[in-house]
N, C-alpha and C positions, 0 to 999 in steps of 0.2 A: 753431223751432216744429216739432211733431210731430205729424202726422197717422196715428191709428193705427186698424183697422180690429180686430176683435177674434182672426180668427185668426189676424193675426199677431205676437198677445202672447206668447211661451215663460213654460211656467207656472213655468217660474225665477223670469220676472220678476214674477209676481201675487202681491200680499200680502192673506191673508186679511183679508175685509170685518170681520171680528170684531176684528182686530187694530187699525182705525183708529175703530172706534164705543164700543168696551169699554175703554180707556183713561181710567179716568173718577175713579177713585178714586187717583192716584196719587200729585198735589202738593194735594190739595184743604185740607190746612192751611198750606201755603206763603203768604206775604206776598207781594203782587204789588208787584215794587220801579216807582214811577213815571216813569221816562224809556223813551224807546224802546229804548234801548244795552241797557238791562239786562233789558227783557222776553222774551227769546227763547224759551225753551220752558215758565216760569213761569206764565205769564199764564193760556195758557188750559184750567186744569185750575180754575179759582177762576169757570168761566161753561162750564158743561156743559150741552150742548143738551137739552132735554125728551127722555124717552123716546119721547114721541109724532113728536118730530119726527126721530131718529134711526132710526124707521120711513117714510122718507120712500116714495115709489112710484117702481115703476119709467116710466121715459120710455117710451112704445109705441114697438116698433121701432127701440130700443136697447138695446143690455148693455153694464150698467158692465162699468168694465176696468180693475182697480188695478193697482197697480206701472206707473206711468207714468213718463217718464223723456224728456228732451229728448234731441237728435241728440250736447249736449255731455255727457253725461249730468248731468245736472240735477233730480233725485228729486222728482217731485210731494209737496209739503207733504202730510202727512196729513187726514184730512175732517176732523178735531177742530181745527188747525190753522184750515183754511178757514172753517169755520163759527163760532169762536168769538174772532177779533182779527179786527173791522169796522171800518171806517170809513162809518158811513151814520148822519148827522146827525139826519135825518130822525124816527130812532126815540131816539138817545143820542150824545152829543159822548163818552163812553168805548166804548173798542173791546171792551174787557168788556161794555158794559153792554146794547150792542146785539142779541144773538141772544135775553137776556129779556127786552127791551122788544119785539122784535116775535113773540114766540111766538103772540099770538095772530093774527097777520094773516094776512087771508084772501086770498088772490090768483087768486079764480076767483070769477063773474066777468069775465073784462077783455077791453078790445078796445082796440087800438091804433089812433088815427088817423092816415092820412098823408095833407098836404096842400101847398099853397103852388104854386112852380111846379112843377107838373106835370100831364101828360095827363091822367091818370088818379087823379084823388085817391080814397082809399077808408078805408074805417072796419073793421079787420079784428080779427074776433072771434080770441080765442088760440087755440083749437084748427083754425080753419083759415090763421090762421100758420102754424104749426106742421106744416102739411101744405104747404108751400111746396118746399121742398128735404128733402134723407132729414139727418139730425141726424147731426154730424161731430163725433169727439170728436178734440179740439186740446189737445197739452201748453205753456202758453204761462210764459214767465217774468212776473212781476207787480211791477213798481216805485213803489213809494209816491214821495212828495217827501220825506219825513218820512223816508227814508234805511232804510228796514225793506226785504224782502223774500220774495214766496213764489215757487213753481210750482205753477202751477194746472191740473188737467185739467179743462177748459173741454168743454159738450158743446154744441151750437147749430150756428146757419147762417150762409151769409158775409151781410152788410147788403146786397151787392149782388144778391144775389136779393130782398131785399125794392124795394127801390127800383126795380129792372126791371118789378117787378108797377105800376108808376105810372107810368113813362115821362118820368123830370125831362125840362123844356124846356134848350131852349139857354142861357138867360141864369140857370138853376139854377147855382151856382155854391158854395152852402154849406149845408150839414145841419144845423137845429136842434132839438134834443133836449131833452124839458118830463118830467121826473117828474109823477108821482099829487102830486096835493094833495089833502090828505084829515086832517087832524088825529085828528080820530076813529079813524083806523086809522096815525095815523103821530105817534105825541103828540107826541113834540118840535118840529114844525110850529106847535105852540100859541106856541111862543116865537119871536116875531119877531127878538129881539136875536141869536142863532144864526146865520143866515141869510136874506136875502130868498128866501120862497118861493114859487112852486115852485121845487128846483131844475131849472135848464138848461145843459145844454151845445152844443157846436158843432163842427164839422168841415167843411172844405172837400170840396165835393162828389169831387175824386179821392183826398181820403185814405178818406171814406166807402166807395167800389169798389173799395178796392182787398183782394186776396184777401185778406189777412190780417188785416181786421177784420171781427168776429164778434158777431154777435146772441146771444146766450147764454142759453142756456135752463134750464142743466143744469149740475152738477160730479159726479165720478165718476162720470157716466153718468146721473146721478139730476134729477130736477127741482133747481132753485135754491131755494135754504130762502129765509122773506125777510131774512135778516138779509144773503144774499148778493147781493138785489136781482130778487125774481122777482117776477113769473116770465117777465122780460127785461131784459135789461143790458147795455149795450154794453162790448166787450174788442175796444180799442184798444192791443197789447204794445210797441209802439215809444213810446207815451207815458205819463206822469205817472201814476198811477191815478186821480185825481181825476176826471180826462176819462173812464172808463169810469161813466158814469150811469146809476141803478138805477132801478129799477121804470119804466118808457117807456110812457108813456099814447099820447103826441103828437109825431112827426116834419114839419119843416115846412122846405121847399124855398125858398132865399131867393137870392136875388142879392147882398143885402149879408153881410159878416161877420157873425153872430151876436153880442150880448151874451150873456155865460156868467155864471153865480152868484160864482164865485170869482173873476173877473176885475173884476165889479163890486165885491165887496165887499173886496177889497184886491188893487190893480192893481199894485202894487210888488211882489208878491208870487206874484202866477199872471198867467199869459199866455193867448192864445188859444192858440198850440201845443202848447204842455209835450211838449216831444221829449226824452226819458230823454237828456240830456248832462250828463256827469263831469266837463267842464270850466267848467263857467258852475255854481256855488253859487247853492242857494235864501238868501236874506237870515239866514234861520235854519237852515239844514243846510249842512252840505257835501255834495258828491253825487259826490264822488270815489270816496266806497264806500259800501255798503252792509250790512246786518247780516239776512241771509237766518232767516226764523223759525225757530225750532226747532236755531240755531247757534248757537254761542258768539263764533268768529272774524268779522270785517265779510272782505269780497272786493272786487272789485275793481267800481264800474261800467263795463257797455259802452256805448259808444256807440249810443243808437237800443234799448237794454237789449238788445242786440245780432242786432238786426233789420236795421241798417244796409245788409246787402249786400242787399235785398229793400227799404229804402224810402227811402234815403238820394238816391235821384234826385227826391224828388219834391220837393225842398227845394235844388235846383241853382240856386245865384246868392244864396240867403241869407246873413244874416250870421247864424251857426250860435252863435255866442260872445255875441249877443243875448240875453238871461233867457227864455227859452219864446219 
């Protein structure tokens, strides 16, 4: 994980904003081959974002900062990249299909509630979110199930500044997480065979605080488009992508383990943890490696998608060889 402030990017390392938004014309009669192995840089030149939406605004009291890059160096995925191979049901079951099913969604607007146990329950409108902590731009690596991979420069604030504004009680013990239900702005929500909706996920109240998950507001400094899940999302880097859930109406403080979407609708298949591990295989992938977008060769997975030295304690006594 990389935490970069803007001056200290060397303009070696910045690539022009034009170089990742004007890429647009280049495989556009290309055939998109259908498995994940074979989509890597093909895909997303056949689902190019609206002009309008490639004019996105800037974040107040941020500047983007391209040419991002991890500690291992690790080259943040391009914004073309980021924005047009999704996973978000909600609008389209194709990763293509997703950034124009939600062109037109509006995500202002919105007020997030938090309740359950805690002190202080509140209903907070997004732009005084957003004035909570100053917005940290974070280079995080990105692990699907499905064996694909990016690096994302993440812009947002840790969860546990939100959650201090509420003050969980002592027998608070897990975070549950409700997307927008909404059809009308989320069409594929029409189709109940999809998924039970809304979706929700869940987190143990210490993996929730701990530094390095992230309420997400932003990519390359910019607001989150919604095909990315704005204009909040949670980025969880030691887990699945699955558990990072978009669009967050509704945080709610429980004592028992949460029921999650995925977990209900095929339990053999997703867990409540989903901890990025190369040794225990999804029933349908293997996760020994991965196939990083925009690459030809698959790598190697890390353990913890190599977060381990920073969260691998918090999982002391588990059976780790466990499926999630």
């Amino acid at each position: 994980m990389l935490i970069k402030k803007p001056d200290e990017i060397k303009s070696s390392e910045i690539t022009d904003e034009k170089l990742y938004l004007n890429r647009r014309n280049f495989l556009r009669a290309a055939t998109l081959v259908g498995s994940v192995a074979a989509t890597g840089w093909l895909y997303r030149q056949l689902n190019v974002p609206s002009r309008e939406a490639a004019k996105i605004a800037q974040t107040p009291d941020a500047k983007p900062v391209p040419g991002y890059t991890t500690p291992e160096g690790d080259v943040a995925n391009t914004f073309e990249d980021i924005t047009n191979y999704n996973n978000f049901y909600e609008f389209s079951t194709s990763k293509n299909g997703v950034a124009p099913a939600a062109r037109k969604f509006v995500a202002r607007p919105w007020t997030i509630s938090v309740e359950g146990l805690v002190q202080k329950p509140k209903t907070f409108d997004l732009d005084d979110l957003l004035k909570l902590a100053p917005p940290e731009d974070r280079v995080y690596r990105h692990r699907c199930v499905e064996a694909w991979s990016m690096v994302i420069p993440w812009l947002g604030f840790p969860l546990a500044k939100l959650l201090a504004q509420v003050e969980p009680m002592s027998n608070a013990k897990y975070v549950k997480f409700i997307t927008l239900y909404d059809p009308k702005r989320m069409p594929n929500q029409s189709d109940t065979d999809v998924l039970p909706w809304p979706y929700q996920e869940g987190l143990r109240l210490d993996e929730a605080m701990h530094p390095l998950t992230l309420l997400a507001t932003g990519l390359y400094g910019k607001p989150l488009l919604p095909q990315n899940g704005a204009p909040l999302r949670l980025v969880v880097p030691w887990k699945y992508g699955f558990k990072g859930i978009k669009s967050i109406v509704q945080i709610i403080l429980m004592e028992q383990q949460p029921r999650t979407t995925w977990s209900d609708a095929a339990p053999d298949e997703y867990g409540f943890y989903a901890n990025v591990n190369p040794q225990v295989d999804h029933p349908r992938w293997s996760q020994a490696s991965e196939r990083r977008i925009g690459e030809w060769g698959k790598r190697a997975t890390l353990p913890f998608n190599g977060y381990a030295e920073q969260v691998a304690q918090l999982y002391a006594g588990m059976n780790l060889r466990t499926y999630f």
